[in-house]
TORKOL-4160 file (C-alpha; in steps of 0.2 Angstrom, whole numbers, padded with zeros to 4 digits, m for minus):
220
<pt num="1" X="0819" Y="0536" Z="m0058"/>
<pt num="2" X="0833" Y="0529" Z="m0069"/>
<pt num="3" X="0834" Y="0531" Z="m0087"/>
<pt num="4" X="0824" Y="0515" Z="m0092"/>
<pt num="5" X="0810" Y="0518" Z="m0081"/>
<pt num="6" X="0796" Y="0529" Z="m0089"/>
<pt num="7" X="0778" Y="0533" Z="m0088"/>
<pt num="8" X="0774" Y="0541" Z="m0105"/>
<pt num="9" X="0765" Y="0529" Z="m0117"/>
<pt num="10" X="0769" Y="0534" Z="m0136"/>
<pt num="11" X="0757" Y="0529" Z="m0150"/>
<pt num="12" X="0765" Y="0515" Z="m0160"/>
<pt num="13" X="0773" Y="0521" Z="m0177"/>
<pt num="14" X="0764" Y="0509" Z="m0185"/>
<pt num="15" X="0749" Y="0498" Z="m0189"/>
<pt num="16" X="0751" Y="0482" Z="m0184"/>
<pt num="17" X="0747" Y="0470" Z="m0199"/>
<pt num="18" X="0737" Y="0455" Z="m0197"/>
<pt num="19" X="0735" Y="0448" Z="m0217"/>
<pt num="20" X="0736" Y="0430" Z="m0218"/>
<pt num="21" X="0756" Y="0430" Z="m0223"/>
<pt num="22" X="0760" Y="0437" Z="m0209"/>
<pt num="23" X="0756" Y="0424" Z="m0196"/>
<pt num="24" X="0771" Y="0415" Z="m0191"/>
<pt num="25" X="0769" Y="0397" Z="m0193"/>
<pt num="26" X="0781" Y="0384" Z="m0183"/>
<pt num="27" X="0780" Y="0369" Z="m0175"/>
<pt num="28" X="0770" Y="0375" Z="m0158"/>
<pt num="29" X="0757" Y="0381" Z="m0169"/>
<pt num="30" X="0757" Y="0369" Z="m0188"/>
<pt num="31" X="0743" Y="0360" Z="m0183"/>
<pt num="32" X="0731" Y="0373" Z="m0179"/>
<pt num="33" X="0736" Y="0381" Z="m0195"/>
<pt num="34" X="0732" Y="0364" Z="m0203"/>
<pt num="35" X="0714" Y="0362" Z="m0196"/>
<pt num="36" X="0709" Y="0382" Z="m0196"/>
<pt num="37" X="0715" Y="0381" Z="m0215"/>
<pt num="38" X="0704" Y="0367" Z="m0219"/>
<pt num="39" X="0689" Y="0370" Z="m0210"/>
<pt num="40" X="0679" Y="0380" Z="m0222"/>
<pt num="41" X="0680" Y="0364" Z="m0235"/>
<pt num="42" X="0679" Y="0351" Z="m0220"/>
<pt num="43" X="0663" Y="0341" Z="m0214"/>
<pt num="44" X="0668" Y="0346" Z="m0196"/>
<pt num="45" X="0655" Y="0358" Z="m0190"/>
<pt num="46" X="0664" Y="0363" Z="m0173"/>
<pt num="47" X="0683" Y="0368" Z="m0169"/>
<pt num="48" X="0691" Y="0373" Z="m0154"/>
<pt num="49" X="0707" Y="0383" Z="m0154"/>
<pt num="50" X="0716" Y="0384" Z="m0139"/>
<pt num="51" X="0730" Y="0393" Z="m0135"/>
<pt num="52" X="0738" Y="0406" Z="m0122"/>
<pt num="53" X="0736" Y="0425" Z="m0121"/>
<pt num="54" X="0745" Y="0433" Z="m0138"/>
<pt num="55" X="0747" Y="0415" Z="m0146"/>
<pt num="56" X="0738" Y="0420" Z="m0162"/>
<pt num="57" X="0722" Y="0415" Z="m0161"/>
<pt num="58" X="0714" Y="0431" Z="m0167"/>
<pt num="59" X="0727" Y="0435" Z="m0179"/>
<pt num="60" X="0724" Y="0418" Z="m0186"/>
<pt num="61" X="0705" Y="0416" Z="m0188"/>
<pt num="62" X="0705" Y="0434" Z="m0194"/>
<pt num="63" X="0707" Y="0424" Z="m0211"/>
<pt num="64" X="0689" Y="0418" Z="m0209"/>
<pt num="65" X="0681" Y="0435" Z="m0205"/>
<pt num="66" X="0672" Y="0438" Z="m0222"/>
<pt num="67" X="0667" Y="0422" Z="m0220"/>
<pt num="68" X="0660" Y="0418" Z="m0203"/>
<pt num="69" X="0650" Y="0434" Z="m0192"/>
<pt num="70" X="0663" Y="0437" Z="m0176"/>
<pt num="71" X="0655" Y="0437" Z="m0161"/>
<pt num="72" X="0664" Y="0440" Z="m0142"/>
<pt num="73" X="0660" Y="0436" Z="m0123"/>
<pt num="74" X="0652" Y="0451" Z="m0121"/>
<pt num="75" X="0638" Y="0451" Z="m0132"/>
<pt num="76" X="0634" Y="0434" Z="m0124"/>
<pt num="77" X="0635" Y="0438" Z="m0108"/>
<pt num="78" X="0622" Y="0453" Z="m0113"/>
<pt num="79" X="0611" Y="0444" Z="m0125"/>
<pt num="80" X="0613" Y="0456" Z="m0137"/>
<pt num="81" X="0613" Y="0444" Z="m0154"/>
<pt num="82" X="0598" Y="0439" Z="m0162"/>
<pt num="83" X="0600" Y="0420" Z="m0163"/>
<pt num="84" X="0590" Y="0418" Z="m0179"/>
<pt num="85" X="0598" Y="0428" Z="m0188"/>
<pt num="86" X="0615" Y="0417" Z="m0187"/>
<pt num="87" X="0623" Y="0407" Z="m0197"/>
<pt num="88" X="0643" Y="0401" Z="m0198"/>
<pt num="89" X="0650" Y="0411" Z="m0185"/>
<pt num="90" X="0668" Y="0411" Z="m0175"/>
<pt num="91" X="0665" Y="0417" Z="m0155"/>
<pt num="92" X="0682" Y="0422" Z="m0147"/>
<pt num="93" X="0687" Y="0419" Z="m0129"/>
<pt num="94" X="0675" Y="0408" Z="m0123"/>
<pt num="95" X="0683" Y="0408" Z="m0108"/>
<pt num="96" X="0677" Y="0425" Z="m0104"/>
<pt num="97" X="0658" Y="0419" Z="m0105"/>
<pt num="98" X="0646" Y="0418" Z="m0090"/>
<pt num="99" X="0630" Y="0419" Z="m0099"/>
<pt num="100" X="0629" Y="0400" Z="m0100"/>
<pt num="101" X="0613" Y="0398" Z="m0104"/>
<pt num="102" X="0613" Y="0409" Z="m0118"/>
<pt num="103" X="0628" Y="0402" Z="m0122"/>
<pt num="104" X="0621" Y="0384" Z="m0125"/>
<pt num="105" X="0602" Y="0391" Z="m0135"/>
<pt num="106" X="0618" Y="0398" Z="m0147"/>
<pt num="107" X="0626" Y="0381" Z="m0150"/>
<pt num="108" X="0611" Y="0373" Z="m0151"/>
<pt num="109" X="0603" Y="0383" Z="m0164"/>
<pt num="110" X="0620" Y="0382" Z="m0174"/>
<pt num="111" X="0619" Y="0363" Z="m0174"/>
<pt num="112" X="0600" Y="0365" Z="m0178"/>
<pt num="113" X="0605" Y="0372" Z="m0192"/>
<pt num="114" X="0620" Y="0365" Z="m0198"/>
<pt num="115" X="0630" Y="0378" Z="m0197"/>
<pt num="116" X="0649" Y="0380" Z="m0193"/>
<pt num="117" X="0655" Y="0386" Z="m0179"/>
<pt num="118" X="0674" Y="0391" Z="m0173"/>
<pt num="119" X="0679" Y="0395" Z="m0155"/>
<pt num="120" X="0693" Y="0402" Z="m0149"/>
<pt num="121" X="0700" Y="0400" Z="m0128"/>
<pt num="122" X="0713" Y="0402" Z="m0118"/>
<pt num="123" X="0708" Y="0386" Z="m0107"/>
<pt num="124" X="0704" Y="0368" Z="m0114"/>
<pt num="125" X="0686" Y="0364" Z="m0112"/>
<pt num="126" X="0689" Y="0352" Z="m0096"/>
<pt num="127" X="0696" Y="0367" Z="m0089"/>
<pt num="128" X="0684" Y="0380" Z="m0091"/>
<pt num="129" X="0670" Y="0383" Z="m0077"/>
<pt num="130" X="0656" Y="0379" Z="m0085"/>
<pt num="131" X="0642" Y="0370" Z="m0075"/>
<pt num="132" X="0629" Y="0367" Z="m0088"/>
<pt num="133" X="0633" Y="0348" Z="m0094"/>
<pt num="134" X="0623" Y="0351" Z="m0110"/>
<pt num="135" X="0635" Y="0364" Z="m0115"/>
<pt num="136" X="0651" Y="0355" Z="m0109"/>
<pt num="137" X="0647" Y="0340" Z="m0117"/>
<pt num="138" X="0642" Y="0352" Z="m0135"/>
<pt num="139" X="0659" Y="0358" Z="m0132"/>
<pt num="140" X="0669" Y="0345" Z="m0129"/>
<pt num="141" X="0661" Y="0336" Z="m0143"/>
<pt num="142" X="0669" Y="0347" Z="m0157"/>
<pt num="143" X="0686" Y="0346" Z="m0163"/>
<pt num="144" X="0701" Y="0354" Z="m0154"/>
<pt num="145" X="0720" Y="0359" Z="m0157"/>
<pt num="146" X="0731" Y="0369" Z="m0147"/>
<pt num="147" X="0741" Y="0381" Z="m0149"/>
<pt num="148" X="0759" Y="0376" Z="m0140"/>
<pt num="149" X="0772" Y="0386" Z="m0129"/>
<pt num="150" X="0783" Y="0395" Z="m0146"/>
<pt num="151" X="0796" Y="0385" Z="m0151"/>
<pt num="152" X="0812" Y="0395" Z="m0159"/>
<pt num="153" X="0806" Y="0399" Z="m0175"/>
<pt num="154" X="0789" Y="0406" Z="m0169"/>
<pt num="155" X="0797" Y="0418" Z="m0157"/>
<pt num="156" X="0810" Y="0424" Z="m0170"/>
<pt num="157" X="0794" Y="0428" Z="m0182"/>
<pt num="158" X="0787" Y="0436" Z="m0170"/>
<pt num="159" X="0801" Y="0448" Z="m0165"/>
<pt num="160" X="0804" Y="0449" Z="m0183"/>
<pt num="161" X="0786" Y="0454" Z="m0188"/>
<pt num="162" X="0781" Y="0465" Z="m0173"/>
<pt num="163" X="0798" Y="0474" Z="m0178"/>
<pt num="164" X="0793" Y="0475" Z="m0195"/>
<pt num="165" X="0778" Y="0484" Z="m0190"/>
<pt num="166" X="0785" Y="0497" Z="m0178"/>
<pt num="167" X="0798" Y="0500" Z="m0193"/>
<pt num="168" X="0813" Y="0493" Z="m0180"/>
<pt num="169" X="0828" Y="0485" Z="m0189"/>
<pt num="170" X="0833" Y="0473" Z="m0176"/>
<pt num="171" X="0851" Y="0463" Z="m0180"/>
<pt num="172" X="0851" Y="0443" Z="m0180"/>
<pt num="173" X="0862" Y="0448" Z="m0166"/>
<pt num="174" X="0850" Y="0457" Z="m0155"/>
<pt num="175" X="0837" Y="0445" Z="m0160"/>
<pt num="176" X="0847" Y="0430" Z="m0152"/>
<pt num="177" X="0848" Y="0440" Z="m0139"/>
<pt num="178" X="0831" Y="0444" Z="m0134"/>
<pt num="179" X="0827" Y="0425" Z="m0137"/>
<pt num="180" X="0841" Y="0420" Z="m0123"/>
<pt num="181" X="0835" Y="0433" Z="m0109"/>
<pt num="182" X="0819" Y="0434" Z="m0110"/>
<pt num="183" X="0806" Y="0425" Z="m0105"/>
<pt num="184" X="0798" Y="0411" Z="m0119"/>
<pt num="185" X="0781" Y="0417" Z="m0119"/>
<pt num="186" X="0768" Y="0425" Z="m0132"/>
<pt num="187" X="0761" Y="0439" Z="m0121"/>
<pt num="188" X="0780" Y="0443" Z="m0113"/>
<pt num="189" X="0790" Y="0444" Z="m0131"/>
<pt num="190" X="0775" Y="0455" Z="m0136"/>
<pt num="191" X="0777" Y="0464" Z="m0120"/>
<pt num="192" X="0795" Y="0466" Z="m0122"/>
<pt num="193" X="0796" Y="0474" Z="m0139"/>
<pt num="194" X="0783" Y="0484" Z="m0137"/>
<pt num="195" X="0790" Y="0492" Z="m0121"/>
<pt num="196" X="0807" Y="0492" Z="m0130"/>
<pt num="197" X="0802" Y="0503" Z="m0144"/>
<pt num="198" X="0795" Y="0515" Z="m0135"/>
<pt num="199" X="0808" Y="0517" Z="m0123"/>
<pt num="200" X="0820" Y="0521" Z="m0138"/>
<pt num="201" X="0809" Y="0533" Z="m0145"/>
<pt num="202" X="0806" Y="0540" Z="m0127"/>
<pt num="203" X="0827" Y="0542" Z="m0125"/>
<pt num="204" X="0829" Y="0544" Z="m0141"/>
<pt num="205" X="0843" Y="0530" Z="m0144"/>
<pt num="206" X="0848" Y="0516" Z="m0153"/>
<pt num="207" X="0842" Y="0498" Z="m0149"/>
<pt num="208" X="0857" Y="0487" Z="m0147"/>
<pt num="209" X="0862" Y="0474" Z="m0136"/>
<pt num="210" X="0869" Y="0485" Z="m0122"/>
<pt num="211" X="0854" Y="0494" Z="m0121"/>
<pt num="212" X="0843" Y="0481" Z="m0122"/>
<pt num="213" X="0855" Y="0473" Z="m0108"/>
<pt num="214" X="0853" Y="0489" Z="m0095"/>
<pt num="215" X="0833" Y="0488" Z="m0100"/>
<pt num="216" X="0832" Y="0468" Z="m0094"/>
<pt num="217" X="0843" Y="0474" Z="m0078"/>
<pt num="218" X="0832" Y="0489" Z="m0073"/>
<pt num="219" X="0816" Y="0477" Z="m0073"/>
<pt num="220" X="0821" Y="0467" Z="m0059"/>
């Protein structure tokens, strides 16, 4: 076992924040903003926001919470809602659904009613299994905006912000850094800093680029 290899897991120092401010908006993800932003005042009744693992999606719609009643895969998949006592609701990771059926009697009710409705997914709509065409069709009926692979400036806010909230102080230097050697992806900047905090609290060092070098080499 080498110095950068560990198996302890360390609370994080701090909360994450999730307020509206601190979403990074950039050009992978402008548009989404754009249509989540507007969809309380808009006659759309139906959005779909896709987007990859860590992309935002969550941090984003969190804007709408006291607004819309949350709902996840799980409590579709094991009925455990009371459809009549819905109204504008957001459903997260309807990719992770398999009730179908019960699934569809949801969006029907919602349209029934008039109500909005805001889905989130890591798969466009054509993508996803779904076998019932009713629902498909539902589905694919609403609007949709996708969240992109980060561009630049969403994966410096990000390092920036996840920083921020683990109380790091990471230099433009180290920054341009990260961006350069590892990989361009939500889930694996996330990943990266996360594992890098800890690893410094574990060893009790500095982050700098050196070290941040020696920790990229030890993971191939």
């Amino acid at each position: 076992m080498n110095e950068f290899t560990y198996q302890q897991t360390l609370p994080l120092k701090l909360l994450p924040s999730y307020g509206r401010h601190d979403f990074i908006i950039g050009d992978s993800n402008k548009e989404a903003v754009k249509w989540v932003d507007n969809f309380l005042k808009s006659k759309i009744n139906g959005l779909v926001i896709i987007g990859p693992v860590a992309s935002g999606k969550s941090h984003l719609i969190s804007t709408l919470k006291n607004k819309y009643k949350i709902l996840e895969a799980e409590e579709i998949n094991e009925e455990k809602i009371n459809i009549l006592e819905l109204k504008d609701l957001i459903i997260e990771n309807i990719e992770k659904i398999e009730n179908h059926h019960f699934f569809l009697h949801i969006i029907n009710f919602v349209k029934e009613k008039n109500f909005k409705v805001l889905l989130t997914s890591r798969l466009p709509i054509k993508e996803l299994n779904i076998q019932l065409a009713d629902l498909k069709s539902r589905l694919l009926a609403y609007s949709h905006s996708k969240i992109l692979l980060p561009t630049d400036d969403v994966l410096r806010g990000i390092i920036i912000k996840i920083s921020k909230d683990k109380g790091l102080h990471l230099s433009d230097a180290i920054i341009n850094y990260i961006l350069i050697h590892v990989e361009r992806s939500y889930s694996i900047i996330n990943k990266f800093i996360n594992e890098l905090d800890q690893l410094s609290l574990i060893r009790k060092k500095k982050i700098t680029i050196p070290f941040i070098k020696k920790f990229i080499e030890s993971k191939r």
